[in-house]
Jmol script that loads the backbone (N, CA, C; Angstrom):
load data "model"
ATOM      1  N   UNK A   1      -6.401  -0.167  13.759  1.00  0.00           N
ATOM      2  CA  UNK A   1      -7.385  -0.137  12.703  1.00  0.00           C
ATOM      3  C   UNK A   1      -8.652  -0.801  13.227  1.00  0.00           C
ATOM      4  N   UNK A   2      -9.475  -0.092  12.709  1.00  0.00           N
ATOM      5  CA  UNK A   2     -11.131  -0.765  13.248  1.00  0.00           C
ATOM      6  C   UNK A   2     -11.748  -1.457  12.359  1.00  0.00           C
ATOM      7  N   UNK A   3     -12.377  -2.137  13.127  1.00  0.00           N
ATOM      8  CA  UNK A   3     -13.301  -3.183  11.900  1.00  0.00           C
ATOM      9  C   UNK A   3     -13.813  -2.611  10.579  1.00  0.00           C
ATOM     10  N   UNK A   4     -14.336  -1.508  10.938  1.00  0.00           N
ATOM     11  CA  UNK A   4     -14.740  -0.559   9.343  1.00  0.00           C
ATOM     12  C   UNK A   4     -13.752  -0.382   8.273  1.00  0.00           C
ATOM     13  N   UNK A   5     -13.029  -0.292   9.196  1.00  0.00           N
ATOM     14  CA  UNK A   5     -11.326   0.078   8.153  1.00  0.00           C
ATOM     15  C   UNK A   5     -10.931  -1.161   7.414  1.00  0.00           C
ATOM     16  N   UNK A   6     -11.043  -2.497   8.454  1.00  0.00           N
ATOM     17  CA  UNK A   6     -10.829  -3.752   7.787  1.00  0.00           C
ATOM     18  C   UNK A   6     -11.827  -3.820   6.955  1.00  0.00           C
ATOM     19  N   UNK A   7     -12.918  -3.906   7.063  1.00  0.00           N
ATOM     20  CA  UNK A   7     -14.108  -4.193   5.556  1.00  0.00           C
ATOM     21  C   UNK A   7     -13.858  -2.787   5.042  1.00  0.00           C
ATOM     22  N   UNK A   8     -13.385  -2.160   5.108  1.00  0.00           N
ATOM     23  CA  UNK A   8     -13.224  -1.362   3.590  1.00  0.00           C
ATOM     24  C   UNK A   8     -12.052  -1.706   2.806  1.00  0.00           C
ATOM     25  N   UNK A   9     -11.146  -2.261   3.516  1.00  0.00           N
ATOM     26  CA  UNK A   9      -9.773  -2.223   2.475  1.00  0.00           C
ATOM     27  C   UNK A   9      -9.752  -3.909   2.007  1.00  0.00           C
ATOM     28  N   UNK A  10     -10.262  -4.579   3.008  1.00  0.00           N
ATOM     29  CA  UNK A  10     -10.309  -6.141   2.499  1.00  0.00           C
ATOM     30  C   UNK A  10     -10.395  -6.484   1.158  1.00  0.00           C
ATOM     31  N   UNK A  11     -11.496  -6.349   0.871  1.00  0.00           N
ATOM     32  CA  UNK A  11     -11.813  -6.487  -1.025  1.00  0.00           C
ATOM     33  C   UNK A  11     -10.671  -6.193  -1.901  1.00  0.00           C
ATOM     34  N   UNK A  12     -10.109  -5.337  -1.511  1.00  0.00           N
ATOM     35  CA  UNK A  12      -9.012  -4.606  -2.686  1.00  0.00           C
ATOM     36  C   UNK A  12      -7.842  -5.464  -1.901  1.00  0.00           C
ATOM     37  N   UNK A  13      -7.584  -5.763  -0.411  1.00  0.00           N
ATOM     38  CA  UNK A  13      -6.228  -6.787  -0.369  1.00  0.00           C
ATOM     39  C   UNK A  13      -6.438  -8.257  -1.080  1.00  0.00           C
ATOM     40  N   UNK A  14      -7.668  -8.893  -1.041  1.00  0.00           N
ATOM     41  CA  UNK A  14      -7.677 -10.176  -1.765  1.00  0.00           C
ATOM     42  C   UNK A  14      -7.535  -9.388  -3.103  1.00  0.00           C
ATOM     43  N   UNK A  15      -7.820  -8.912  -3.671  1.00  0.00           N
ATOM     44  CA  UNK A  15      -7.605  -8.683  -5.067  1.00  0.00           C
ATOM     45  C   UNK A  15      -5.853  -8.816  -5.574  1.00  0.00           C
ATOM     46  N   UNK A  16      -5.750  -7.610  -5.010  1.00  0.00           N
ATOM     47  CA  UNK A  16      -4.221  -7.309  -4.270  1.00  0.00           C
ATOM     48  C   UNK A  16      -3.013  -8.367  -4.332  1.00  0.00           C
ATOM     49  N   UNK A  17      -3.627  -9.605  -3.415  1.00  0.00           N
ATOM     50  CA  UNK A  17      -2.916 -10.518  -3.266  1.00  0.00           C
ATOM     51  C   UNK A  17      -3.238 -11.540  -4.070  1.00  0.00           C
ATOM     52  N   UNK A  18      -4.042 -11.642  -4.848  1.00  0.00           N
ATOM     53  CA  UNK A  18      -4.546 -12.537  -5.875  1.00  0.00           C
ATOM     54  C   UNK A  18      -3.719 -12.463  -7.108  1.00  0.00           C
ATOM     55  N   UNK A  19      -3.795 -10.836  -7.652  1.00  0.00           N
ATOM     56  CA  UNK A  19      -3.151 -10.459  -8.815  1.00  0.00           C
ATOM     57  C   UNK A  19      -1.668 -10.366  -8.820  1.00  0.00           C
ATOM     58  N   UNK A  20      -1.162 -10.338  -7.797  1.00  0.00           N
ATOM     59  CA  UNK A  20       0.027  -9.416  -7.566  1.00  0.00           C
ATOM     60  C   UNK A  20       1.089 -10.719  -6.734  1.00  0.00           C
ATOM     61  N   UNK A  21       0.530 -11.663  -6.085  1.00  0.00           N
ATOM     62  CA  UNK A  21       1.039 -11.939  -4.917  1.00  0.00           C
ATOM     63  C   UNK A  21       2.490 -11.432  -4.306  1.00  0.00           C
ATOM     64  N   UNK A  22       1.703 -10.248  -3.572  1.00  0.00           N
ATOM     65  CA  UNK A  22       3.010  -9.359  -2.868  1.00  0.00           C
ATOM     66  C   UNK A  22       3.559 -10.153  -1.868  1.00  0.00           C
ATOM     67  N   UNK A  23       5.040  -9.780  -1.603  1.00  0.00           N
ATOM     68  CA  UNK A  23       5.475 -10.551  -0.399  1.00  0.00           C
ATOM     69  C   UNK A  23       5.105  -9.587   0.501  1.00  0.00           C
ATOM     70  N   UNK A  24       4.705  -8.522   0.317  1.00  0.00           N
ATOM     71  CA  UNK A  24       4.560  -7.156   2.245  1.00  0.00           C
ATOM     72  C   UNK A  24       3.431  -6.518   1.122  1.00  0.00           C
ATOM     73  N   UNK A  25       2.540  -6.258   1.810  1.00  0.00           N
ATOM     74  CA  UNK A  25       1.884  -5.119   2.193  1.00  0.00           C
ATOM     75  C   UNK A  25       1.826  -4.259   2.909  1.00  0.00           C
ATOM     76  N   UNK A  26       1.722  -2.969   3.285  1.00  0.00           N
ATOM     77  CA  UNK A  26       1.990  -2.098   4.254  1.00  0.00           C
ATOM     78  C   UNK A  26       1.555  -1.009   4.190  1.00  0.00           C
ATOM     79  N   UNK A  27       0.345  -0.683   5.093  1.00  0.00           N
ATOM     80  CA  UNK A  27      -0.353   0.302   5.698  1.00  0.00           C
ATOM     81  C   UNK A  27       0.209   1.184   6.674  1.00  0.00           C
ATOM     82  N   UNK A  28       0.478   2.865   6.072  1.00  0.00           N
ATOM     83  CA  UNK A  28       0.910   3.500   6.448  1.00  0.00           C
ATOM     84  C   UNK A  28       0.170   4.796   7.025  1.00  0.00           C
ATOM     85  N   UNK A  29       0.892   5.808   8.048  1.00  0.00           N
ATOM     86  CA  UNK A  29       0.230   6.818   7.487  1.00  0.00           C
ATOM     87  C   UNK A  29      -1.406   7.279   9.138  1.00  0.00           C
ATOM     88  N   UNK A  30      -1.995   7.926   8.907  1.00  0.00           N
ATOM     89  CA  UNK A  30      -3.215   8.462   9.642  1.00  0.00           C
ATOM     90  C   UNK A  30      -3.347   7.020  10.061  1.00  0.00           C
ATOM     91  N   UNK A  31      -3.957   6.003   8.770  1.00  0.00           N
ATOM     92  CA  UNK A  31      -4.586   5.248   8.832  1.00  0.00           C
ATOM     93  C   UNK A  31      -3.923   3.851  10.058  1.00  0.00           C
ATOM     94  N   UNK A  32      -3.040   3.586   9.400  1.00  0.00           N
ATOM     95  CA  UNK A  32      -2.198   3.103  10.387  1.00  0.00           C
ATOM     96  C   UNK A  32      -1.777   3.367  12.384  1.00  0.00           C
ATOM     97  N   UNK A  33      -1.326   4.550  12.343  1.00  0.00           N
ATOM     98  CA  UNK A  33      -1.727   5.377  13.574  1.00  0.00           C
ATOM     99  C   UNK A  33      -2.497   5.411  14.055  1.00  0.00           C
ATOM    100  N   UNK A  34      -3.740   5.418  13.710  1.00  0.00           N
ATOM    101  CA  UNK A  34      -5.057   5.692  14.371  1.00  0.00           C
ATOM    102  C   UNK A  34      -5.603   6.735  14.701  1.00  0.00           C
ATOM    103  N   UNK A  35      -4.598   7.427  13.751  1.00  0.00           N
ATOM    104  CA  UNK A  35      -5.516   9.471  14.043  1.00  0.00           C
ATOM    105  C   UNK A  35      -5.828   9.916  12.893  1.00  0.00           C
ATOM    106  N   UNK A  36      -6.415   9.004  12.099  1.00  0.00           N
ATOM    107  CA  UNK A  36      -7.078   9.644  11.250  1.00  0.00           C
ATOM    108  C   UNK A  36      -8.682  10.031  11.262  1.00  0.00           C
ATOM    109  N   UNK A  37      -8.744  11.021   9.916  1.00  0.00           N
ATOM    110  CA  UNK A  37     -10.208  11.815   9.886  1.00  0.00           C
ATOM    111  C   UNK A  37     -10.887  10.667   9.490  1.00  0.00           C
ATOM    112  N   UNK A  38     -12.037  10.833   9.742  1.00  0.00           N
ATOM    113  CA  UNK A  38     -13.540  10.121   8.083  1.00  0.00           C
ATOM    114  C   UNK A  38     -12.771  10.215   6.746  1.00  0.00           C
ATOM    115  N   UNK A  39     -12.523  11.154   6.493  1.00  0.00           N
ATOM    116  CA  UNK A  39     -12.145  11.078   4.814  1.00  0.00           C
ATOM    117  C   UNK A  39     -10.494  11.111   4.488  1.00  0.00           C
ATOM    118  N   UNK A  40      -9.667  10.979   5.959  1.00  0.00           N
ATOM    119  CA  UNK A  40      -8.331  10.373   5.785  1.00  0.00           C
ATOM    120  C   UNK A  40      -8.178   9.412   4.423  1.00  0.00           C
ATOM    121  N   UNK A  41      -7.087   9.278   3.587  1.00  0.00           N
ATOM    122  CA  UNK A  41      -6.754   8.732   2.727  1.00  0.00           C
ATOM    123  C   UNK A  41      -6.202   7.411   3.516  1.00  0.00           C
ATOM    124  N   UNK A  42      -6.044   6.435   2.433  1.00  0.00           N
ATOM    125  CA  UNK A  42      -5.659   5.127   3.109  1.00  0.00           C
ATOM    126  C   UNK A  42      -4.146   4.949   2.337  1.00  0.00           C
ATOM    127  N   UNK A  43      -3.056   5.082   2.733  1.00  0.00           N
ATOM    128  CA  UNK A  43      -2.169   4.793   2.343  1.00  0.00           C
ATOM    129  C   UNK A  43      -0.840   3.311   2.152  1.00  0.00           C
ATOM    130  N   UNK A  44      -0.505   3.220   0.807  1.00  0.00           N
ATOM    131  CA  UNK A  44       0.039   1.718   0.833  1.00  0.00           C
ATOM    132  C   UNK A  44       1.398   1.857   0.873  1.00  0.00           C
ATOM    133  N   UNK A  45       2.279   0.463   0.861  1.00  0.00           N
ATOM    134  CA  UNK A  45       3.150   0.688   0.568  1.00  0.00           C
ATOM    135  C   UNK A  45       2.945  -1.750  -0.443  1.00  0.00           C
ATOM    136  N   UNK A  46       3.101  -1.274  -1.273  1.00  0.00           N
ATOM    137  CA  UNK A  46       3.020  -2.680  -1.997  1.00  0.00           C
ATOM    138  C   UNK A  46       4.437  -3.338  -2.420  1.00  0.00           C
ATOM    139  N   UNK A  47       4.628  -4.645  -2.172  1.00  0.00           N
ATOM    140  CA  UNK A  47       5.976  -5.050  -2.745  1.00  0.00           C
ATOM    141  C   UNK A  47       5.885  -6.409  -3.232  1.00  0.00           C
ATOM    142  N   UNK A  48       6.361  -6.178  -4.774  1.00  0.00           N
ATOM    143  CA  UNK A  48       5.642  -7.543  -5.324  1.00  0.00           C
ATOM    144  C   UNK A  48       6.587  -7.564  -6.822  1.00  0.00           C
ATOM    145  N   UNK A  49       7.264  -9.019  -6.736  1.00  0.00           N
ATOM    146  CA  UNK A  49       7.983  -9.643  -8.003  1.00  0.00           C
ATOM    147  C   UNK A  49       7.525  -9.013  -9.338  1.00  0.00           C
ATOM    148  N   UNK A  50       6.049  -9.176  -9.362  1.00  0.00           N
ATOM    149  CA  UNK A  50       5.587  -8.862 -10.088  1.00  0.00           C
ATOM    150  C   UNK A  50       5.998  -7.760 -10.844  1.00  0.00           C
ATOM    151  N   UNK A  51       5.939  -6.911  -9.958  1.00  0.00           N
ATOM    152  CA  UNK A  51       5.807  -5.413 -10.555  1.00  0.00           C
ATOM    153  C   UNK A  51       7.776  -5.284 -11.745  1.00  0.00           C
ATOM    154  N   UNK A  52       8.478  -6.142 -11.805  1.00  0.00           N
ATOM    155  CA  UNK A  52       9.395  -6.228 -12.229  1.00  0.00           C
ATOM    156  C   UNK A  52       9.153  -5.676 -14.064  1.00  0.00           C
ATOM    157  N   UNK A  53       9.650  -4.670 -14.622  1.00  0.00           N
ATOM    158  CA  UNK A  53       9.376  -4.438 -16.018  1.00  0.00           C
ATOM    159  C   UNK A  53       8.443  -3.620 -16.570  1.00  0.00           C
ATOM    160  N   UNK A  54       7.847  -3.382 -15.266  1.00  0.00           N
ATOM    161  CA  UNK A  54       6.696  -2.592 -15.269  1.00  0.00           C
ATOM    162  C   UNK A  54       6.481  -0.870 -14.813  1.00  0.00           C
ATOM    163  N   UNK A  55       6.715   0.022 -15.580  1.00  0.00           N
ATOM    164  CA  UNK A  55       6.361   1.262 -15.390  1.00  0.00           C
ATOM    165  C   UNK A  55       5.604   1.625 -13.964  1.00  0.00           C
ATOM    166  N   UNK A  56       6.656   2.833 -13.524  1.00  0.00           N
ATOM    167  CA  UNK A  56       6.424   3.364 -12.084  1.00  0.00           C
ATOM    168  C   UNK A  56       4.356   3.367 -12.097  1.00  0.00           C
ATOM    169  N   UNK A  57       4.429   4.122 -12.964  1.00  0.00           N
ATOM    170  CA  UNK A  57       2.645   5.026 -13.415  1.00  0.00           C
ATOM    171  C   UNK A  57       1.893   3.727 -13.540  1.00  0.00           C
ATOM    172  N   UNK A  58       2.469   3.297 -14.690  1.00  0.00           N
ATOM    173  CA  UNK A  58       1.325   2.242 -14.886  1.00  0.00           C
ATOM    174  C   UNK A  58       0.898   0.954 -13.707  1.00  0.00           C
ATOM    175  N   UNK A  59       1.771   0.623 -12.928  1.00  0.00           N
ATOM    176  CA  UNK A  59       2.126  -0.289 -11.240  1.00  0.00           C
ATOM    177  C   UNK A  59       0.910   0.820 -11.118  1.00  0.00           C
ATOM    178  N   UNK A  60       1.550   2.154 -11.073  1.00  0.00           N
ATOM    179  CA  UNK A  60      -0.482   2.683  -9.528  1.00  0.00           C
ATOM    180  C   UNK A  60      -1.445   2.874 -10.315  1.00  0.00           C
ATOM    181  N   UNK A  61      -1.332   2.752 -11.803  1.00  0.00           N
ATOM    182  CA  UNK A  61      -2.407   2.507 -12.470  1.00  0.00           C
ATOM    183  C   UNK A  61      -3.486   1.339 -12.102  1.00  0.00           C
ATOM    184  N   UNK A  62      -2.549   0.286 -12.330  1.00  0.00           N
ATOM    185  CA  UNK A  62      -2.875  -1.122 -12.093  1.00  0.00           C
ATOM    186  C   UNK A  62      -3.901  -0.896 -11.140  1.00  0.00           C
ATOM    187  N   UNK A  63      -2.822  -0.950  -9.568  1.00  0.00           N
ATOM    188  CA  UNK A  63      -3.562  -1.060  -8.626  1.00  0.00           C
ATOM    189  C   UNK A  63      -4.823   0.192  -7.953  1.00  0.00           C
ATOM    190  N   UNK A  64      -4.802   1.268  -8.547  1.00  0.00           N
ATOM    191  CA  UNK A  64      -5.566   1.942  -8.075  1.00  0.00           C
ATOM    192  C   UNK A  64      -6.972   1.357  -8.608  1.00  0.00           C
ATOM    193  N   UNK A  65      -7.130   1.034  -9.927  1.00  0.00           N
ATOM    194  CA  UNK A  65      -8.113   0.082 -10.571  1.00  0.00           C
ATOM    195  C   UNK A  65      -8.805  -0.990  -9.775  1.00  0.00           C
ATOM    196  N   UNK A  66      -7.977  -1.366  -8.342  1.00  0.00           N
ATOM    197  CA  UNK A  66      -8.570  -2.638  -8.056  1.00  0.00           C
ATOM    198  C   UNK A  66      -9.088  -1.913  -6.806  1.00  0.00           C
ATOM    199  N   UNK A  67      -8.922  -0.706  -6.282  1.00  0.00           N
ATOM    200  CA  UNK A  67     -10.051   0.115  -5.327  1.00  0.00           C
ATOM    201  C   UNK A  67     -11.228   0.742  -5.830  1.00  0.00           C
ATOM    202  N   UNK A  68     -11.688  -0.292  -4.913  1.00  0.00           N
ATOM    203  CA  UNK A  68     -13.487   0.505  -5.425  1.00  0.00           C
ATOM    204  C   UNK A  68     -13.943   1.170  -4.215  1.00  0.00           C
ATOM    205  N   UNK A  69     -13.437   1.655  -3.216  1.00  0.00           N
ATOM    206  CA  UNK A  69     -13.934   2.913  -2.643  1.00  0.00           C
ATOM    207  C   UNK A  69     -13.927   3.981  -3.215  1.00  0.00           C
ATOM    208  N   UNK A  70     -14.729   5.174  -2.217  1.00  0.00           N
ATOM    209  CA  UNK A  70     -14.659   6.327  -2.831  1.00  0.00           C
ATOM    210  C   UNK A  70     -13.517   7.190  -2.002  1.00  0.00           C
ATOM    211  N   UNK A  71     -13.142   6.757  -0.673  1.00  0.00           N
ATOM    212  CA  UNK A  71     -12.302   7.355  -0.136  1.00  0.00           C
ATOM    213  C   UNK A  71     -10.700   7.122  -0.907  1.00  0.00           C
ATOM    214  N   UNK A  72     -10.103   8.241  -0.880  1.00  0.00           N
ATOM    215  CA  UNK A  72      -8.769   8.653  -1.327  1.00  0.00           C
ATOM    216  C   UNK A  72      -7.965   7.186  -1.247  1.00  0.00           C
ATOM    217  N   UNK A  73      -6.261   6.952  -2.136  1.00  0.00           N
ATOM    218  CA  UNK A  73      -5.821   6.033  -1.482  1.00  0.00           C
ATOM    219  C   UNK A  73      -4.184   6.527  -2.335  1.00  0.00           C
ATOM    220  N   UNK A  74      -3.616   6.627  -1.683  1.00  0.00           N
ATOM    221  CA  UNK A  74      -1.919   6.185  -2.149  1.00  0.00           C
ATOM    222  C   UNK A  74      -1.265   4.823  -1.909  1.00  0.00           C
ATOM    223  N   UNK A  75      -0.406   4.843  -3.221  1.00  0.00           N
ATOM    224  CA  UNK A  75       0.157   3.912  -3.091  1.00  0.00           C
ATOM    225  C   UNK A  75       1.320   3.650  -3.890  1.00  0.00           C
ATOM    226  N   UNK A  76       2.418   3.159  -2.866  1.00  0.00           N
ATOM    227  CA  UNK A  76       3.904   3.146  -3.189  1.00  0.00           C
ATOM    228  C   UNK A  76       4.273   1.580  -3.567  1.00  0.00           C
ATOM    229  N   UNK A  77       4.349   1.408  -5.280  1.00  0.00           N
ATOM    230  CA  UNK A  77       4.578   0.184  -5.423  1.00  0.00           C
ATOM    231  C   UNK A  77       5.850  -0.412  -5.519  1.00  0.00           C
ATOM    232  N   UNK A  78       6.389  -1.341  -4.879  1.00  0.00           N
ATOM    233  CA  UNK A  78       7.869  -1.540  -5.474  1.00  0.00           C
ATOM    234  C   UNK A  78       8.311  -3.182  -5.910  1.00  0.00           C
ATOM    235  N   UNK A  79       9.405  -3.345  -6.534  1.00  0.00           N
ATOM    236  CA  UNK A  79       9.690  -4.938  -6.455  1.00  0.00           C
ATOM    237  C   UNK A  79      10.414  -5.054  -5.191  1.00  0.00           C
ATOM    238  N   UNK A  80      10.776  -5.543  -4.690  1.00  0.00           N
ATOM    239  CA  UNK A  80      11.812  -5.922  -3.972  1.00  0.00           C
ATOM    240  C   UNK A  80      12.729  -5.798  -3.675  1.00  0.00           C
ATOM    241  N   UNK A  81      13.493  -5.879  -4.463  1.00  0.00           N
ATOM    242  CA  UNK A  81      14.779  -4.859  -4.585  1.00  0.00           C
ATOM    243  C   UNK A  81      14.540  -3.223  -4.829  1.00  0.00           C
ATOM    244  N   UNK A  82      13.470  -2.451  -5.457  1.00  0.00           N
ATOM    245  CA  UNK A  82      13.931  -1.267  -4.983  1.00  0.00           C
ATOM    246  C   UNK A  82      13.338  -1.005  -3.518  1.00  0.00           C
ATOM    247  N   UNK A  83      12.603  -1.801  -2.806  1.00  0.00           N
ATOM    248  CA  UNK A  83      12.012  -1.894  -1.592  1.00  0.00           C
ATOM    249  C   UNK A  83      13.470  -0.954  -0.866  1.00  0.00           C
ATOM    250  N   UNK A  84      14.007  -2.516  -1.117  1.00  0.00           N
ATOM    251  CA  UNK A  84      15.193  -2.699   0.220  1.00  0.00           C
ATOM    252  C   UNK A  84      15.765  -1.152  -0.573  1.00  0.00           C
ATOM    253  N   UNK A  85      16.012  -0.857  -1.369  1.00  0.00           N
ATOM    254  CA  UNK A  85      16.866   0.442  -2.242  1.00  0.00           C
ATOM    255  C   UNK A  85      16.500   1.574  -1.444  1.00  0.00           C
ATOM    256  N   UNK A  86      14.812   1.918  -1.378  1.00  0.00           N
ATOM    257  CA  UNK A  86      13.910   2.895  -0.898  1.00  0.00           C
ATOM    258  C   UNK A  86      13.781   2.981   0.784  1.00  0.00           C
ATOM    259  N   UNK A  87      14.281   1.456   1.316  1.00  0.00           N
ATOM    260  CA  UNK A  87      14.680   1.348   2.516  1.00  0.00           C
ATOM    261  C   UNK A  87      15.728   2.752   2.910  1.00  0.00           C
ATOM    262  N   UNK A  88      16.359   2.435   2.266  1.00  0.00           N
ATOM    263  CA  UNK A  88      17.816   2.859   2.687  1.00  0.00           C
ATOM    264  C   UNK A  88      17.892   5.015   2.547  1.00  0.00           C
ATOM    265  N   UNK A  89      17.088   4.814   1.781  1.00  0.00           N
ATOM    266  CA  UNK A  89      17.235   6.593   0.663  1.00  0.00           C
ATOM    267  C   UNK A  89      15.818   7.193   1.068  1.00  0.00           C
ATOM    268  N   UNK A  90      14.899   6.813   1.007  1.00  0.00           N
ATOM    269  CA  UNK A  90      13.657   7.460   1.252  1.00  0.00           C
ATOM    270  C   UNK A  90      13.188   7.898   2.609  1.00  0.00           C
ATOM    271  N   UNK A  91      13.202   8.559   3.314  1.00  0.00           N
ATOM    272  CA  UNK A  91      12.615   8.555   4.757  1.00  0.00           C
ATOM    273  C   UNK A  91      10.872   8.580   4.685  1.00  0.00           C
ATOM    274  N   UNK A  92      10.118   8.721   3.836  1.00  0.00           N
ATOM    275  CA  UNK A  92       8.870   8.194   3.783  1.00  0.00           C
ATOM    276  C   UNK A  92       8.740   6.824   4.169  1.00  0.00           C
ATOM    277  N   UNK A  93       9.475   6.235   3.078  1.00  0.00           N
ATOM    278  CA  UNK A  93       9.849   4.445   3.425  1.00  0.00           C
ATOM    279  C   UNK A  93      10.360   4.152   4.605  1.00  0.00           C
ATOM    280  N   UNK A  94      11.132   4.523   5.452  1.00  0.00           N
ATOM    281  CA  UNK A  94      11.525   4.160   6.074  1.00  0.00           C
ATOM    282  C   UNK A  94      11.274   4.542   7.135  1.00  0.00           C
ATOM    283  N   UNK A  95      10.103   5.703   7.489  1.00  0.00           N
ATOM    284  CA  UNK A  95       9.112   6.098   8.376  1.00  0.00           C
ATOM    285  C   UNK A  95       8.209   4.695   8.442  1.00  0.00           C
ATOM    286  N   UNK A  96       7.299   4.507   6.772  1.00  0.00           N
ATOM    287  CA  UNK A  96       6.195   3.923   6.628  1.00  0.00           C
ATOM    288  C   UNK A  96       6.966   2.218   7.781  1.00  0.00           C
ATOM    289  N   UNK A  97       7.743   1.825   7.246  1.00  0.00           N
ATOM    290  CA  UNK A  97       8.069   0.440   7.561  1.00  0.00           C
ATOM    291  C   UNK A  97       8.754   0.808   9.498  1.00  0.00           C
ATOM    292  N   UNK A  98       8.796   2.033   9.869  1.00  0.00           N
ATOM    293  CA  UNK A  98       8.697   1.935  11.272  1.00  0.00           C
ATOM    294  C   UNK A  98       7.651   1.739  12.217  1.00  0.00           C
ATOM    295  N   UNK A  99       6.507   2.769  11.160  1.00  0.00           N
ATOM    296  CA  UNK A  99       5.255   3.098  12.054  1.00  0.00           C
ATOM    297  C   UNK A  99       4.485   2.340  11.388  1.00  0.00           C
ATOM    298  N   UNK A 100       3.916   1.680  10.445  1.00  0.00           N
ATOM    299  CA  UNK A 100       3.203   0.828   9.784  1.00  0.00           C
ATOM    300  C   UNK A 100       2.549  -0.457  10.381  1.00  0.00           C
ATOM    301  N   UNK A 101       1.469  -0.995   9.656  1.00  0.00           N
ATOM    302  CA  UNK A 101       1.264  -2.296   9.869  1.00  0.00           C
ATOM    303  C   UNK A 101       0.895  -3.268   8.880  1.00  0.00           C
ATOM    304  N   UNK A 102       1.782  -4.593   8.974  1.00  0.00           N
ATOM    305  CA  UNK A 102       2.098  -4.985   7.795  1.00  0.00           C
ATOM    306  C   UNK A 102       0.652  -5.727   7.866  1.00  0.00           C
ATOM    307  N   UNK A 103       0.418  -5.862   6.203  1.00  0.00           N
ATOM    308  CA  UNK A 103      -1.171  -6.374   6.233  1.00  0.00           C
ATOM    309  C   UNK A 103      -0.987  -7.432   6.041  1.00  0.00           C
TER     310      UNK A 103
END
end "model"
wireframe off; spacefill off
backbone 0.3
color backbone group
């Protein structure tokens, strides 16, 4: 990741980690790799106590709210336990947490 990439996503990780305090963050994806386009999406993977009680939708509600770019962004929120769950069953997840970098 290049410095541009870091000042664009910074703002939204202090937020991120302010509101939420996740134990992992995790940048997946083009962005991660380093082959992404200009208008590549920035993709997450979030894991945070927090999110416990809280509706799948409304979790990327939340956090999509706290990006103020204009470029694209996904994001896979989980508690903790379905982390390790999504570990096991998802091969997205378990791509993201091979090739990734934890923020």
């Amino acid at each position: 990741m290049d410095k541009q990439e870091i000042k664009t996503i910074e703002p939204f990780l202090k937020l991120v980690r302010k509101k939420y305090a996740p134990e992992q963050i995790l940048l997946f994806g083009s962005r991660a790799r380093g082959d992404a386009w200009k208008r590549s999406d920035y993709d997450f993977i979030i894991v945070s106590s927090k999110f416990k009680g809280v509706h799948w939708l409304e979790r990327i509600s939340r956090l999509v709210h706290l990006w103020e770019e204009t470029t694209d962004i996904d994001i896979l929120p989980y508690t903790p336990e379905e982390f390790e769950e999504k570990k096991k069953n998802s091969s997205t997840v378990r791509s993201a947490v091979k090739e990734g970098q934890v923020l």
